[in-house]
C-alpha positions as CSV (number, residue, x, y, z in Angstrom):
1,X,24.8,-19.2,-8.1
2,X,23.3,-21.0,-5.2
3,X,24.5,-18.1,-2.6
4,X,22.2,-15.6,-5.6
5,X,19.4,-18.1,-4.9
6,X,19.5,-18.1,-1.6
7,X,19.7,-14.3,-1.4
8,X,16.2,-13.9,-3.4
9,X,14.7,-17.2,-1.0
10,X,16.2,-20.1,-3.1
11,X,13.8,-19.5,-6.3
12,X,14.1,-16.2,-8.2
13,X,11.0,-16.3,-9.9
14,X,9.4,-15.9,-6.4
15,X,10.3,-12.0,-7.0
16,X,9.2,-12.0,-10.3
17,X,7.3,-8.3,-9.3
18,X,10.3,-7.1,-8.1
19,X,12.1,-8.2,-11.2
20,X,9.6,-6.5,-13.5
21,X,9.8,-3.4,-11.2
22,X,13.6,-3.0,-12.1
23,X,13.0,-3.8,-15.5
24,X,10.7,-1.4,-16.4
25,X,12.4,1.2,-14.4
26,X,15.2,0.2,-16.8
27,X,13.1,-0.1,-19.8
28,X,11.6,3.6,-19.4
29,X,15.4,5.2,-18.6
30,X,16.5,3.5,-21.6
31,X,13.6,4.9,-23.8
32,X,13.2,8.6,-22.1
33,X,16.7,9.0,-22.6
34,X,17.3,8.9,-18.6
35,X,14.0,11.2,-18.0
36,X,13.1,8.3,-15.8
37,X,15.5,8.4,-13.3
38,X,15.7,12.4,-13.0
39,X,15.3,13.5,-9.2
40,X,12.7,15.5,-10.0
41,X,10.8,12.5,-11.6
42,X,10.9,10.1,-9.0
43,X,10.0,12.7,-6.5
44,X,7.1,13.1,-8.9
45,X,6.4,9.0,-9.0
46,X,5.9,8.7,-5.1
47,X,4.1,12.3,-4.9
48,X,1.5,11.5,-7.3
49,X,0.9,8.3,-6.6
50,X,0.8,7.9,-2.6
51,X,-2.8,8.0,-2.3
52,X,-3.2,5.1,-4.2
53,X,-0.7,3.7,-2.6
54,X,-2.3,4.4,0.8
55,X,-5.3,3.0,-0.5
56,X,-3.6,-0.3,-1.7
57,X,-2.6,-0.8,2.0
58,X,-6.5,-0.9,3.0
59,X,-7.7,-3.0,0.0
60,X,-5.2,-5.5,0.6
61,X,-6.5,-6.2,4.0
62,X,-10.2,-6.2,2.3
63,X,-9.2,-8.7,-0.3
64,X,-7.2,-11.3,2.3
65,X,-10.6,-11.1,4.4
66,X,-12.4,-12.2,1.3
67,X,-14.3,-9.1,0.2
68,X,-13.9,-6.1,-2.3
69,X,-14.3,-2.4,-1.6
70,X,-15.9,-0.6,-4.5
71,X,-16.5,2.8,-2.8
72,X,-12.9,3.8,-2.1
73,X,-12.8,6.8,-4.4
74,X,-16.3,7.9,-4.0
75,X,-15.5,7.6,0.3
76,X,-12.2,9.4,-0.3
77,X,-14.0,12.7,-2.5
78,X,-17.0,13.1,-0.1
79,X,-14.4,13.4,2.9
80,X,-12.3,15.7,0.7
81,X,-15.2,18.1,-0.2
82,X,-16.5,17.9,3.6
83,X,-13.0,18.6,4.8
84,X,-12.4,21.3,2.6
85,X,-15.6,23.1,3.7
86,X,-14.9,22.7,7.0
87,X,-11.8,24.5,6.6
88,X,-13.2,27.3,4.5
89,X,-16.9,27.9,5.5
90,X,-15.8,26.8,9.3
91,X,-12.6,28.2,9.6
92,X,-11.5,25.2,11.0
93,X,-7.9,25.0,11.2
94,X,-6.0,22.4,9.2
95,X,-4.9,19.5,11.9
96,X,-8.3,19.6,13.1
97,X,-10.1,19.4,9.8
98,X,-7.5,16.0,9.3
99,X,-8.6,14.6,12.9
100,X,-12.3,15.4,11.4
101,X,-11.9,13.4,8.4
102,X,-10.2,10.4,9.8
103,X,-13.5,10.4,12.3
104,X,-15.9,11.1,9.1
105,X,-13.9,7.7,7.5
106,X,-14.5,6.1,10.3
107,X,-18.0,7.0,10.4
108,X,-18.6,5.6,6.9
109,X,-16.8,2.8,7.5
110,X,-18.8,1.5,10.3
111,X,-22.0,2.0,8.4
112,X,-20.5,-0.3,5.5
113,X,-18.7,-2.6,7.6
114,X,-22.2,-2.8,10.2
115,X,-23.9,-4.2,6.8
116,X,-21.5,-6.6,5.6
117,X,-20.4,-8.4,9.3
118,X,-23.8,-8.1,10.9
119,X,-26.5,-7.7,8.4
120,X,-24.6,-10.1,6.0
121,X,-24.6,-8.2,2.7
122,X,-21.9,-9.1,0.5
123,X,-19.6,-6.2,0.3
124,X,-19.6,-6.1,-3.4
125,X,-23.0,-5.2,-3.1
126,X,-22.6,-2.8,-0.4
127,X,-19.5,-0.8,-1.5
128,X,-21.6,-0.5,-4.9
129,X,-24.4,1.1,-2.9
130,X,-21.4,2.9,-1.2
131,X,-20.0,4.2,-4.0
132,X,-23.1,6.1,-5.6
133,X,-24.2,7.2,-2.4
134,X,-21.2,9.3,-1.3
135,X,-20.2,10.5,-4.8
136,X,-24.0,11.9,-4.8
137,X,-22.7,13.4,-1.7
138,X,-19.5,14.9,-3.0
139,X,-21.4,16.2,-5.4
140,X,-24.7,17.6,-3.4
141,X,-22.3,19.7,-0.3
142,X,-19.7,20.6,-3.2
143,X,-22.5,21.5,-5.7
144,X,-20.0,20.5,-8.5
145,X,-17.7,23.3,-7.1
146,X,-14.0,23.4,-6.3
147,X,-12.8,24.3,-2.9
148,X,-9.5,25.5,-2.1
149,X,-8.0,24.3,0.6
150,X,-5.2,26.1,2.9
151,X,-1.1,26.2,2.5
152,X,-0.9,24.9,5.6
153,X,-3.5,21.8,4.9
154,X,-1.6,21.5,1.3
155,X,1.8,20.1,3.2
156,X,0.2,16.4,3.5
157,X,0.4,16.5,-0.4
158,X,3.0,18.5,-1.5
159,X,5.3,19.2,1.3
160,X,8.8,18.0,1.5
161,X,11.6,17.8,4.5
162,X,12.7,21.0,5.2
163,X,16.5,22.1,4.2
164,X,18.7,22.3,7.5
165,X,22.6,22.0,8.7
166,X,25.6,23.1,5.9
167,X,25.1,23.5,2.4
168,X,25.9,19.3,1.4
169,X,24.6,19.7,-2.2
170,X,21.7,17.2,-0.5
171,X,18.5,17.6,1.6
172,X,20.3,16.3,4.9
173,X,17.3,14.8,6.4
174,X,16.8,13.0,3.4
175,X,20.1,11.5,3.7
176,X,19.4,10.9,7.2
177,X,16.2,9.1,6.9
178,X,17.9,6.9,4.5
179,X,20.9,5.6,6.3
180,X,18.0,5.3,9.8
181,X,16.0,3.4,7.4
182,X,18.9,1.3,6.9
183,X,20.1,1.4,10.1
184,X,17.0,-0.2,11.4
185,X,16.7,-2.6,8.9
186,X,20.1,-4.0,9.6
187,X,19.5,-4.4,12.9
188,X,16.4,-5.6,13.1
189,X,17.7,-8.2,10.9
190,X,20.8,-8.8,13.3
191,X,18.5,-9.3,16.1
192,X,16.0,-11.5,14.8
193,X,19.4,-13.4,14.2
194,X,20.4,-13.6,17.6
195,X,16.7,-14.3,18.6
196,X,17.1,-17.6,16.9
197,X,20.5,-18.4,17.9
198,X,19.5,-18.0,21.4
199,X,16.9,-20.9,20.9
200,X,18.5,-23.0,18.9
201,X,16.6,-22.6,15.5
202,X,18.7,-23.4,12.4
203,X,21.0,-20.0,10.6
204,X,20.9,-18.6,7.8
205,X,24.3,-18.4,5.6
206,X,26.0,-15.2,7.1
207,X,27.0,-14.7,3.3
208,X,23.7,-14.5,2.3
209,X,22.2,-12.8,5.0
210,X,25.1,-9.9,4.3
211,X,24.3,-9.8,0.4
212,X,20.6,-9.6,1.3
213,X,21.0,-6.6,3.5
214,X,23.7,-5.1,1.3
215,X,21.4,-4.9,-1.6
216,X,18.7,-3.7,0.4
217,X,20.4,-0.7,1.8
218,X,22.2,-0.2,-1.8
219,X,18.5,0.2,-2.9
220,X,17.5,2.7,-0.1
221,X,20.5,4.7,-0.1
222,X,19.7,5.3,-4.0
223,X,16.6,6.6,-3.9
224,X,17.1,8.7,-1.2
225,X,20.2,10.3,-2.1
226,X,18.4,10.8,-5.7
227,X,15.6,12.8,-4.1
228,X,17.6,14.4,-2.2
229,X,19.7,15.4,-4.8
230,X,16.5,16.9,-6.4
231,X,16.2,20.8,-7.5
232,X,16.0,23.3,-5.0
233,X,13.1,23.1,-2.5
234,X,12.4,19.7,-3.1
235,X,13.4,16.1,-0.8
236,X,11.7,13.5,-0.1
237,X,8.1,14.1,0.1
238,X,5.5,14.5,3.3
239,X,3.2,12.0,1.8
240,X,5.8,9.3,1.0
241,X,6.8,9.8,4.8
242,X,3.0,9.5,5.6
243,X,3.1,5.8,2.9
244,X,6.1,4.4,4.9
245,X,4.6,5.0,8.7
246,X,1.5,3.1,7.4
247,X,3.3,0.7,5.7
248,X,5.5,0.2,9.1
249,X,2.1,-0.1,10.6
250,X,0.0,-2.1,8.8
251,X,2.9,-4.3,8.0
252,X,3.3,-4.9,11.8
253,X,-0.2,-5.2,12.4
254,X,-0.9,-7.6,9.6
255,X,1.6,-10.4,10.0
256,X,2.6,-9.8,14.1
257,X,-0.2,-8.9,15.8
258,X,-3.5,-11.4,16.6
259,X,-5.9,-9.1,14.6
260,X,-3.8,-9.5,11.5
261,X,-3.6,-13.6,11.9
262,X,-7.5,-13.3,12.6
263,X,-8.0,-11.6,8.8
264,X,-5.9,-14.0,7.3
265,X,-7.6,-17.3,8.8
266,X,-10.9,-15.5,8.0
267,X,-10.2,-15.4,4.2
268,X,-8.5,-18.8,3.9
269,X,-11.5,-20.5,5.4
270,X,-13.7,-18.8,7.3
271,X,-15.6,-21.7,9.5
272,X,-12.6,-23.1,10.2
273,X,-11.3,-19.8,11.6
274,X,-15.1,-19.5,13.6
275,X,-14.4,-22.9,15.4
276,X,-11.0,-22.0,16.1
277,X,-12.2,-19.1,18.0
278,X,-12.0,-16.4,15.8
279,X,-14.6,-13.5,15.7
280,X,-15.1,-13.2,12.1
281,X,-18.1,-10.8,12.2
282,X,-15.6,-8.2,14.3
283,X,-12.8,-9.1,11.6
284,X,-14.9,-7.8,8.7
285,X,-16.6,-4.7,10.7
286,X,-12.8,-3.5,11.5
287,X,-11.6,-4.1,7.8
288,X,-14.3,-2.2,6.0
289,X,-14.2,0.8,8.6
290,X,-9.9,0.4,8.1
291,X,-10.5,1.0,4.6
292,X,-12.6,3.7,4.5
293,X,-10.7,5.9,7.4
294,X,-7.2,5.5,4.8
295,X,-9.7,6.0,1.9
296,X,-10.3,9.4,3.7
297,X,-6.9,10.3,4.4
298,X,-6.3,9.5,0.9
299,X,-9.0,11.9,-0.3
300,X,-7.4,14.4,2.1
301,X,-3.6,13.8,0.4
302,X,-5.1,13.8,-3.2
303,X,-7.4,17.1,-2.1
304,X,-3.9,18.6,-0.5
305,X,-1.8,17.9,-3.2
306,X,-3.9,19.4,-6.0
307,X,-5.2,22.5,-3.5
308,X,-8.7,22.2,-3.9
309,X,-11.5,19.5,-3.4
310,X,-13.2,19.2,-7.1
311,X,-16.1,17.1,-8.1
312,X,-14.5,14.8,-10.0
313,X,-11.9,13.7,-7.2
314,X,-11.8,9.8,-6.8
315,X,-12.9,8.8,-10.2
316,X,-11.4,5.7,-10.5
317,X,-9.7,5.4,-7.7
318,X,-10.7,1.8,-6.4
319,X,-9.8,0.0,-9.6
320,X,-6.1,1.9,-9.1
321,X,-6.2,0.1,-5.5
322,X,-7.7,-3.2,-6.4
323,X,-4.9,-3.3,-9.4
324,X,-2.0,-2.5,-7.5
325,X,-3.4,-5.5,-5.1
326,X,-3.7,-7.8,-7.6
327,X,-0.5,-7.1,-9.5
328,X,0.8,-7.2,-5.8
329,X,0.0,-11.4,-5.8
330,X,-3.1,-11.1,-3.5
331,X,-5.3,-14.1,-3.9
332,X,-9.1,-13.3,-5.3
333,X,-10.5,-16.2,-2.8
334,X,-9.0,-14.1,0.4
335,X,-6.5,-15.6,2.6
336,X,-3.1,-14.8,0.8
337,X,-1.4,-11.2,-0.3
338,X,0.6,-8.8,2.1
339,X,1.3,-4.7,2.3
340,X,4.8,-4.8,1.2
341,X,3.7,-7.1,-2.5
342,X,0.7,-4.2,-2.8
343,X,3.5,-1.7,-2.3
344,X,5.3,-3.3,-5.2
345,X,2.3,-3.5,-7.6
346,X,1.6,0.1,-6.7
347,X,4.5,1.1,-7.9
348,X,4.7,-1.6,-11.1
349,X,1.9,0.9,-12.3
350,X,3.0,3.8,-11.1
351,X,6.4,3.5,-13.0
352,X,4.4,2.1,-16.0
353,X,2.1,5.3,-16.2
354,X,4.7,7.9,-16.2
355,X,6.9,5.9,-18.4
356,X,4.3,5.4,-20.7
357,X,3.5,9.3,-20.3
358,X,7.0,10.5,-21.1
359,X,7.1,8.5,-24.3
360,X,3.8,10.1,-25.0
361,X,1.7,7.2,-25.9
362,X,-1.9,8.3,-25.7
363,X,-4.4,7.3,-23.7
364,X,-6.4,4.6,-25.6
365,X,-3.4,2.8,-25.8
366,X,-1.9,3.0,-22.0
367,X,-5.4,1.8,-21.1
368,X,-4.7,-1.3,-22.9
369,X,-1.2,-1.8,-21.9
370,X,-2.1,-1.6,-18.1
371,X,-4.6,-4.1,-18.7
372,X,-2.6,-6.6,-20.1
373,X,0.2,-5.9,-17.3
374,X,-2.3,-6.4,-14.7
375,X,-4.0,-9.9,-16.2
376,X,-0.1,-11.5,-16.8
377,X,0.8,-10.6,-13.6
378,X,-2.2,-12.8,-12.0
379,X,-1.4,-14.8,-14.7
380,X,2.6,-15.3,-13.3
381,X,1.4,-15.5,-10.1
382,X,-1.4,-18.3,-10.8
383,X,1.3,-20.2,-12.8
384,X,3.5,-20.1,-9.8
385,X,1.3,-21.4,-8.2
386,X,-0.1,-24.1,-10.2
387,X,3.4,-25.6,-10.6
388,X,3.9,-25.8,-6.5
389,X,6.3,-22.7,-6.2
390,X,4.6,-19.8,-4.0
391,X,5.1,-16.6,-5.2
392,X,6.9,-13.2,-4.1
393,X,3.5,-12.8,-1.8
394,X,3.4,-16.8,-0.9
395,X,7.1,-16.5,-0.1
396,X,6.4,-13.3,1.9
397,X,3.3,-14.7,3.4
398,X,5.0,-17.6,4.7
399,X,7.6,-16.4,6.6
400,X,4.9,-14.0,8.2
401,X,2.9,-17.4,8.8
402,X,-0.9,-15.4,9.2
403,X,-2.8,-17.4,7.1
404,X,-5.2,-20.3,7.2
405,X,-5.2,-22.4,4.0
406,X,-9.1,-23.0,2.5
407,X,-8.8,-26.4,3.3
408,X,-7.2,-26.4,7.1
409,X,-8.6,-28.4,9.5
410,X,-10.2,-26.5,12.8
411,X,-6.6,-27.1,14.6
412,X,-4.9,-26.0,11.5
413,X,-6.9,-22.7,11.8
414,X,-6.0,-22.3,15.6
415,X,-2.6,-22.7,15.6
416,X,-2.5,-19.9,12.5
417,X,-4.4,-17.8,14.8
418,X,-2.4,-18.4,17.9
419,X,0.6,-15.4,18.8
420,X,3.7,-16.1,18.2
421,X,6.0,-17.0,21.7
């Protein structure tokens, strides 16, 4: 029992989302009479619901700064409709019209982030503004029209890895991106090992640290061979590849890099983080226009997967994000929450939707159930908290170490900002 606590970081309750992950994944196979866990299905989960996934990755980084982004969705359908125009009215072909609405994201996101970090609007206030200003202009280029969108452009969306090498009864590069992804995993955790040996920190149980890895890969391996076990034409999707670059990326960015200690010591405590050095106008400019260039690429997966821009594209989208955020263990006050616990919420709701979908339960009532999911899982996470055990995020979060506590002391702030040796 203590080697199972020290696999899941000595308190189990610190992966309570995890937990609830597997248990509702459980749950739903159990009740759709193994619907759930079809290949087909969980190709499904990740396709439909990688936009908002991308999204989460952006909001996350709003929220630890301290702020909220209400124009996600309305951001994400103007790009979609521009993008799709572009393509159709301007023959513009496909990668370019992706380059051009990464630069229109960034566009809008300067314009929001240039009012919160240097006029000082609160971004509540601005992203409001934001969102009925460019779903007004979604709807004035699209005139309440569809636009189709090309084959080619309809890849980022509904693509999957191609089929190649002998007939294996699986999509070999699905297999083979699962046992890299496990490949890499092991040995990144192999050499962070030797990293520490080699400067005399303290081990970890080799026991542990095998168990740990074991049931990581054991998790990978599974869903990949699943999807790649999927019917005919199908593997593991474009858009999950394009989720897991940018979760390699922001994941990176946020807990290794300056930048990403320099968001976190601005939402824990903001003066202390300005005395310490940090450049907290810059901080917020570079999260708002972040958000908005993946709330663009989102628009452009969502646009791709369905094959036409419409005018109702985004409705809704921001409270998806800000949910899976939440769920995820992020902090409302700023300074806490990471990319990998959004992830998780993501999916908490993604699983809950199409299990509560395949068991036919109507609308009215899913509404309700996702609401209560999302209010107990602050709730956990507050309890946690209140009894002096950190969550999956606060366990997460402090390994990463990027964070500045609200009440940290000027040093305390730059030490949390300085690189790591």
């Amino acid at each position: 029992m203590n080697k199972l606590k020290q696999v899941f970081g000595g308190d189990i309750r610190q992966f309570g989302m995890i937990i609830a992950l597997v248990a509702l994944i459980a749950f739903f196979t159990v009740q759709t009479d193994g619907l759930t866990l079809k290949p087909d299905n969980v190709i499904n989960i990740l396709q439909g619901n990688a936009y908002v996934l991308v999204l989460a990755i952006g909001m996350v980084l709003v929220i630890i700064a301290g702020h909220i982004d209400l124009s996600v969705g309305s951001v994400a359908a103007a790009v979609g409709i521009m993008v799709a125009i572009a393509m159709r009215d301007w023959h513009l072909a496909w990668p370019l019209a992706i380059l051009l609405g990464l630069a229109l994201g960034a566009l809008i996101g300067a314009w929001q982030g240039f009012w919160v970090a240097y006029v000082g609007i609160p971004a509540f206030i601005v992203t409001l503004a934001g969102m009925l200003i460019f779903r007004g202009v979604n709807q004035f280029i699209g005139k309440s029209l569809t636009v189709p969108v090309p084959e080619g452009f309809q890849k980022i969306g509904s693509g999957y890895l191609p089929e190649v090498g002998p007939a294996t009864g699986y999509n070999n590069l699905t297999v083979v991106l699962g046992l890299v992804a496990c490949l890499a995993i092991v040995v990144g955790a192999l050499r962070n090992r030797a990293n520490q040996k080699r400067i005399g920190l303290p081990l970890e149980d080799g026991v542990v640290l095998g168990i740990r890895l074991g049931l990581i890969c054991a998790a990978i391996l599974g869903v990949t061979l699943l999807m790649a076990s999927g019917p005919t034409g199908t593997s593991f999707p474009i858009s999950g590849l394009i989720l897991a670059a940018l979760v390699l990326i922001y994941g990176f960015v946020s807990s290794r890099t300056v930048i990403g200690r320099h968001v976190y010591a601005v939402g824990g405590n903001k003066h202390a983080a300005e005395l310490s050095g940090v450049k907290a106008k810059k901080v917020n400019f570079l999260v708002m226009m972040n958000m908005s260039i993946l709330a663009a690429l989102a628009g452009m997966m969502f646009v791709a997967r369905s094959t036409a821009s419409g005018p109702f594209d985004g409705v809704g989208w921001e409270l998806d994000a800000i949910a899976a955020v939440f769920i995820g263990g992020a902090a409302v006050s700023g300074g806490v929450g990471t990319v990998v616990g959004s992830i998780i919420g993501g999916l908490v709701m993604a699983v809950l939707n199409n299990g509560l979908q395949l068991m036919g339960v109507g609308a009215d009532a899913q509404s309700m159930i996702k609401g209560l999911v999302l209010l107990l899982a602050v709730a956990f996470d507050v309890f946690n908290k209140m009894q002096g055990r950190p969550s999956i995020i606060g366990h997460l979060t402090r390994k990463a170490g990027p964070r500045t506590p609200a009440t940290a002391s000027p040093a305390d702030a730059s030490a949390a900002t300085r690189p790591e040796a």
